[in-house]
TORDOVO-507997 format. One line per field, with one value per residue (C-alpha): residue in one letter; residue number from 1; x, y, z. Coordinates in steps of 0.1 Angstrom, whole numbers, plus 5000, padded with zeros to 4 digits. Example, Ala and Ser with C-alpha at 12.3 -4.5 7.8 and 13.67 -1.06 7.14 Angstrom:
# residues 2
residu <- [a|s]
num <- [1|2]
east <- [5123|5137]
north <- [4955|4989]
up <- [5078|5071]
This chain:
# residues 354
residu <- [x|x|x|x|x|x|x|x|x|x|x|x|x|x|x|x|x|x|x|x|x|x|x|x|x|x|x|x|x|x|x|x|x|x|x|x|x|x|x|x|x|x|x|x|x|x|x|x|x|x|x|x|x|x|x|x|x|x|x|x|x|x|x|x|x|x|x|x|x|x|x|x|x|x|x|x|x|x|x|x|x|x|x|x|x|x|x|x|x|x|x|x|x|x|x|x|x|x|x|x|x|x|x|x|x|x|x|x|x|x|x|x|x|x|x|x|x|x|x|x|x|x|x|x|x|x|x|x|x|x|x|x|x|x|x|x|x|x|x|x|x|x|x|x|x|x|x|x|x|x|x|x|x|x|x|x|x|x|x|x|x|x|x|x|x|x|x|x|x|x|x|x|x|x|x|x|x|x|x|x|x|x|x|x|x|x|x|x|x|x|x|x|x|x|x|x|x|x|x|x|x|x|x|x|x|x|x|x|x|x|x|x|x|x|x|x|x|x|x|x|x|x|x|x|x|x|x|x|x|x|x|x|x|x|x|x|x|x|x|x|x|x|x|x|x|x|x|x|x|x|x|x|x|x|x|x|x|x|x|x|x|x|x|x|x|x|x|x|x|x|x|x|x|x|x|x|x|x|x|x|x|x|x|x|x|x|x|x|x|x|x|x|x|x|x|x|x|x|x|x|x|x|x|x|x|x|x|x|x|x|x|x|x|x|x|x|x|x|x|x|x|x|x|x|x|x|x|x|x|x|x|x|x|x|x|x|x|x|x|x|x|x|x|x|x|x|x|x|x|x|x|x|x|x]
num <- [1|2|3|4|5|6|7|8|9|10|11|12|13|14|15|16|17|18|19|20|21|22|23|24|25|26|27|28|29|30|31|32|33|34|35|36|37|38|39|40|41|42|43|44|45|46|47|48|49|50|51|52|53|54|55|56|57|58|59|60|61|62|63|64|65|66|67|68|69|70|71|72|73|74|75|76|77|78|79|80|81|82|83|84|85|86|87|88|89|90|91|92|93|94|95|96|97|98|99|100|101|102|103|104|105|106|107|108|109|110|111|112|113|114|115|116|117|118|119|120|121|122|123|124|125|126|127|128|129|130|131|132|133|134|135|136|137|138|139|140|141|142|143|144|145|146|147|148|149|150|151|152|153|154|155|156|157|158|159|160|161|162|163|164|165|166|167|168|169|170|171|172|173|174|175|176|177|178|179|180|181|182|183|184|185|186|187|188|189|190|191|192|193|194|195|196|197|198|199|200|201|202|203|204|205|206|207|208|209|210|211|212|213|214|215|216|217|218|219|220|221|222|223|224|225|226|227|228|229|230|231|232|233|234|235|236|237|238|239|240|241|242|243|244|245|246|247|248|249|250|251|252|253|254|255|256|257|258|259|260|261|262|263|264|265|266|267|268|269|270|271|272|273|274|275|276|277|278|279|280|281|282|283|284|285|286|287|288|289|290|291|292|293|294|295|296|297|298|299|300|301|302|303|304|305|306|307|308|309|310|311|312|313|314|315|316|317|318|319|320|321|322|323|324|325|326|327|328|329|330|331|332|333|334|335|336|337|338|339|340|341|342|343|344|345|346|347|348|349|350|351|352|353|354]
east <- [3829|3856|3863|3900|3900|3880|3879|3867|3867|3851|3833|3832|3865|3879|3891|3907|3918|3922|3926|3940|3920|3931|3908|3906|3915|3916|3919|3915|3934|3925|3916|3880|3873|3903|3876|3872|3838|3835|3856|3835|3803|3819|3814|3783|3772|3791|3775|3737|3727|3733|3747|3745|3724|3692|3710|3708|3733|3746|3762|3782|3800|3836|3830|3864|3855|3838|3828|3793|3795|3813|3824|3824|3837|3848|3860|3850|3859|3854|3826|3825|3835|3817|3823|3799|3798|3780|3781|3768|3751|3714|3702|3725|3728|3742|3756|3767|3792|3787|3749|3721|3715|3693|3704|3685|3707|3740|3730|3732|3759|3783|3764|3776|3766|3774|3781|3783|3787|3749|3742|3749|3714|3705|3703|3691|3678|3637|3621|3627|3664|3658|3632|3659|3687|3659|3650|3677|3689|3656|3661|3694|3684|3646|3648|3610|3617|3624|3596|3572|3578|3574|3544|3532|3541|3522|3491|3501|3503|3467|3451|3465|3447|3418|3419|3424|3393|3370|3365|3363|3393|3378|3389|3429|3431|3420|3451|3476|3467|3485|3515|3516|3516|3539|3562|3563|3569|3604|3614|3602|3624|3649|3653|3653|3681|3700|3696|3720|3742|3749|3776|3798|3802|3822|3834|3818|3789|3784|3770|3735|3709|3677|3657|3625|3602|3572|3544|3530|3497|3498|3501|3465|3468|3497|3484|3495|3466|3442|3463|3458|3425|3416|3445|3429|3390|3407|3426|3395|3387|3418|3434|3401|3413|3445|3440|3467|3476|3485|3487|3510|3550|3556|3551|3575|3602|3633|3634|3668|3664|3688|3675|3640|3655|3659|3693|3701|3691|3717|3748|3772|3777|3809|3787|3760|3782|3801|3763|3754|3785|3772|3742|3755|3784|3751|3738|3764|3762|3726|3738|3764|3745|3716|3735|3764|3787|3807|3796|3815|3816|3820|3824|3828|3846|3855|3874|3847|3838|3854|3879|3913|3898|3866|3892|3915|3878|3866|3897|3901|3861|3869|3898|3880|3852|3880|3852|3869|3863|3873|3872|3878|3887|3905|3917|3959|3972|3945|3953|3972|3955|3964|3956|3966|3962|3953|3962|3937|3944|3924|3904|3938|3948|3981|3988|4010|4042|4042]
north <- [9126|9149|9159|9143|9158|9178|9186|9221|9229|9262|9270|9307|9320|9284|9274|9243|9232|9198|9199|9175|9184|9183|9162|9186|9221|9243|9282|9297|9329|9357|9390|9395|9382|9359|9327|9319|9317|9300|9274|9274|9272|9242|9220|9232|9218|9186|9178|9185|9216|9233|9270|9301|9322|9314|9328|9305|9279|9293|9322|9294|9283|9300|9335|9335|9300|9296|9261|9257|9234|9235|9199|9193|9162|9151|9115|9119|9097|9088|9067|9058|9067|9086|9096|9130|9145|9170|9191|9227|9235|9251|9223|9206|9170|9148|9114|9098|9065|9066|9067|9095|9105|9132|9157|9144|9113|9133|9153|9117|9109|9136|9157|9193|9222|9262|9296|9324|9362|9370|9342|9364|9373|9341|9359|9394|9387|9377|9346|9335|9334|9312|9287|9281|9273|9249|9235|9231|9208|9187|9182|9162|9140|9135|9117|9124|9166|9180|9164|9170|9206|9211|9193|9220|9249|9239|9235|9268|9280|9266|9279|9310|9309|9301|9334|9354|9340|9345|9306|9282|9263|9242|9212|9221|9229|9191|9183|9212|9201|9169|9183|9214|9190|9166|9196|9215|9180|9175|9215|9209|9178|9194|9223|9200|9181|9214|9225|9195|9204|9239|9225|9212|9247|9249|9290|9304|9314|9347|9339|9322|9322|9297|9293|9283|9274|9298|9282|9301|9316|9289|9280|9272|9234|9211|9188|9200|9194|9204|9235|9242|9235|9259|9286|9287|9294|9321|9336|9329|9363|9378|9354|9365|9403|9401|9376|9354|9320|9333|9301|9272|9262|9284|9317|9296|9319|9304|9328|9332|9350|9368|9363|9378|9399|9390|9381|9401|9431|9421|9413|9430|9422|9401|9386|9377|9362|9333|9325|9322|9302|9280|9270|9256|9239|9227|9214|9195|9176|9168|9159|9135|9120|9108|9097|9084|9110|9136|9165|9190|9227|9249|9284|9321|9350|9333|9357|9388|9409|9394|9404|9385|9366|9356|9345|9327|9309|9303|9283|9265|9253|9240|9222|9206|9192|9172|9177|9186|9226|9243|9285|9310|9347|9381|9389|9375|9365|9374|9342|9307|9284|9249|9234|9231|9268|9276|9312|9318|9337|9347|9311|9294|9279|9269|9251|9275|9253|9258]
up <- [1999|1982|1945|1934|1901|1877|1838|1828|1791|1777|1807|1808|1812|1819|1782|1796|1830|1850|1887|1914|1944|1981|2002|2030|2029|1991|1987|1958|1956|1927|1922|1908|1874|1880|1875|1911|1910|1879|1892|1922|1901|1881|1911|1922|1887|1888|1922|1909|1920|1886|1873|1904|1889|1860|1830|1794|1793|1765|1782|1801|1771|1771|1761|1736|1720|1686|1702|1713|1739|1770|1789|1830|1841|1883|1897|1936|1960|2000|2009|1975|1935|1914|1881|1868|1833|1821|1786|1789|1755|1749|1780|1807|1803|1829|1833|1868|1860|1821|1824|1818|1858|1872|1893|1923|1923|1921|1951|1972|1960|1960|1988|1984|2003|1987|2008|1982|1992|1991|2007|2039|2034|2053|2084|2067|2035|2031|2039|2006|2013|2041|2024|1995|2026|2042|2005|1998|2029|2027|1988|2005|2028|2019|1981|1972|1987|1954|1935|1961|1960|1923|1925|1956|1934|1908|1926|1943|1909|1898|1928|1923|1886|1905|1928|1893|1878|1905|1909|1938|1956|1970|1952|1945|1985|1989|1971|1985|2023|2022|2001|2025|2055|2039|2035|2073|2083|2065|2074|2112|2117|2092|2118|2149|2133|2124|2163|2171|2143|2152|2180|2151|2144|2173|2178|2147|2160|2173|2201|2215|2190|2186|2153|2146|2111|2114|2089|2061|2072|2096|2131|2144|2149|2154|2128|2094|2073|2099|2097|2066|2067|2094|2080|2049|2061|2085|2054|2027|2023|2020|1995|1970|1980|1968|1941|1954|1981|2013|2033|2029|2026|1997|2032|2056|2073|2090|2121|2136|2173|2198|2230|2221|2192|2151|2149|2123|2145|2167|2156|2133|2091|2100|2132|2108|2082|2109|2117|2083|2077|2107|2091|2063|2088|2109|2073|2064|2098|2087|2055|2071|2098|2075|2044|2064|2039|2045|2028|2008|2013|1986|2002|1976|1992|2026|2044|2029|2061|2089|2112|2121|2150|2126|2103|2126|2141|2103|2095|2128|2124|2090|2102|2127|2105|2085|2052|2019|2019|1982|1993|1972|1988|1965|1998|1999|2032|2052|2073|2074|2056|2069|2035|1995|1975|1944|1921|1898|1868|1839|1839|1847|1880|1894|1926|1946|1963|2001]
């Protein structure tokens, strides 16, 4: 799939912009506060994964307007054409070809995958960093993912209520074991899948690494439930001392190895970024191989931290994947990009003429 064009009006600094997009290669080119990322975090919208960061939707309403409302709209094309609209008031409502759509089915349909700057904390970061990257894929290309998970972290939530109170869990972990099992399931084949991906990466990784989900508290039996099961009798007394869940999904870590070493141990902050960057390139083959879509890559701060042969290995990977890529770097001819680019200035966007 690739964006061809996109509407922005009052969207930040954005007051009004429409955009023809290249179907392969874009760089955005600005200095910071330019509206890169807000262009960036346009799409991300559009394509159902919502605003960056969890502030009110009415901060995301163009900060010189005396208009409330702000207005998103994308035509996409490829495997097929999809029309997405969204209006960014007190609540985000979104239609998909002219009828009220949740963001679920948007995420099929224009599969999008996004690489910001702390994002680097993917190899570095805590396990949550990781979970989100791994949610995030299985939210893709498992339907029921997303609405599975809520449904975990609400019983999560309960039990944890439970723990508080002094009472037995007995009964919610009757209904967590399933869910957590259902869960490790979709991450273990999720990371088998992303194993075979990591060669469409070509170059840009590092070097050799191997990956693996550890389970939450887990690990005692092959069987998920019986996992569980057995996790949680082992943990019992512990989860009552400190009043909170300690086995299950919601404690996965992605580890990411070096030989026998964390990865991020290992290699250096520009290293660690082209594996990080991998990932998401070993994602999107997921993404493509089981929705028979190419995905797009939205990517902040592209060239951040690496050196000229990262850069040169960055832009030859993209390339390669022929996938609509829309980058936006601060950093002015840093490289040759083989593609269409874009000055930003001030929430305005010209096409530069090559």
């Amino acid at each position: 799939m690739f964006f061809k064009e996109t509407g922005i009006k009052n969207f930040k600094n954005i007051a009004l912009s429409r955009l023809s997009w290249n179907p392969g290669l874009n760089l955005v080119l600005g200095p910071n506060g330019s509206g890169k990322t807000n262009l960036i975090e346009t799409l991300n919208i559009l394509s159902g994964w919502g605003p960056f960061k969890s502030a009110a939707k009415s901060s995301m309403v163009n900060w010189d307007s005396d208009d409330k409302r702000g207005f998103l709209q994308a035509v996409a094309g490829g495997e097929e054409e999809v029309t997405v609209q969204t209006s960014v008031t007190s609540r985000c409502s979104m239609k998909c070809d002219d009828k009220r759509s949740n963001c679920s089915n948007i995420r099929l349909k224009i599969p999008t995958l996004s690489f910001l700057t702390e994002d680097m904390a993917l190899i570095e970061g805590s396990p949550a960093v990781r979970r989100r990257f791994m949610d995030v894929l299985c939210a893709v290309i498992y339907p029921m993912y997303a609405l599975r998970l809520t449904e975990y972290r609400r019983a999560i939530a309960h039990k944890k209520a439970l723990l508080v109170s002094g009472r037995s869990t007995v009964l919610v972990d009757r209904a967590v074991a399933p869910m957590a099992s259902w869960i490790w399931s979709c991450r273990d084949r999720a990371v088998k899948a992303i194993r075979m991906g990591l060669e469409a990466s070509g170059d840009l990784p590092p070097g050799q690494v191997s990956f693996f989900m550890e389970r939450g508290g887990g690990g005692l039996a092959e069987d998920g439930e019986e996992d569980y099961y057995l996790s949680v009798d082992r943990f019992s007394q512990r989860e009552r001392g400190s009043i909170r869940p300690l086995v299950g999904p919601h404690r996965d870590d992605l580890k990411v190895l070096s030989g026998s070493m964390a990865a991020s141990s290992v290699f250096s902050r520009g290293q660690r970024r082209r594996l990080s960057i991998s990932l998401i390139v070993a994602a999107g083959w997921v993404i493509q191989t089981k929705l028979k879509k190419k995905p797009i890559l939205l990517l902040d701060e592209v060239a951040s931290e690496l050196d000229p042969n990262g850069r040169r290995i960055l832009v030859e990977t993209l390339k390669n994947l022929k996938w609509q890529v829309i980058a936006a770097t601060a950093e002015e001819n840093v490289f040759d990009w083989p593609g269409a680019i874009w000055n930003a200035d001030k929430g305005d966007f010209y096409r530069k003429e090559l």
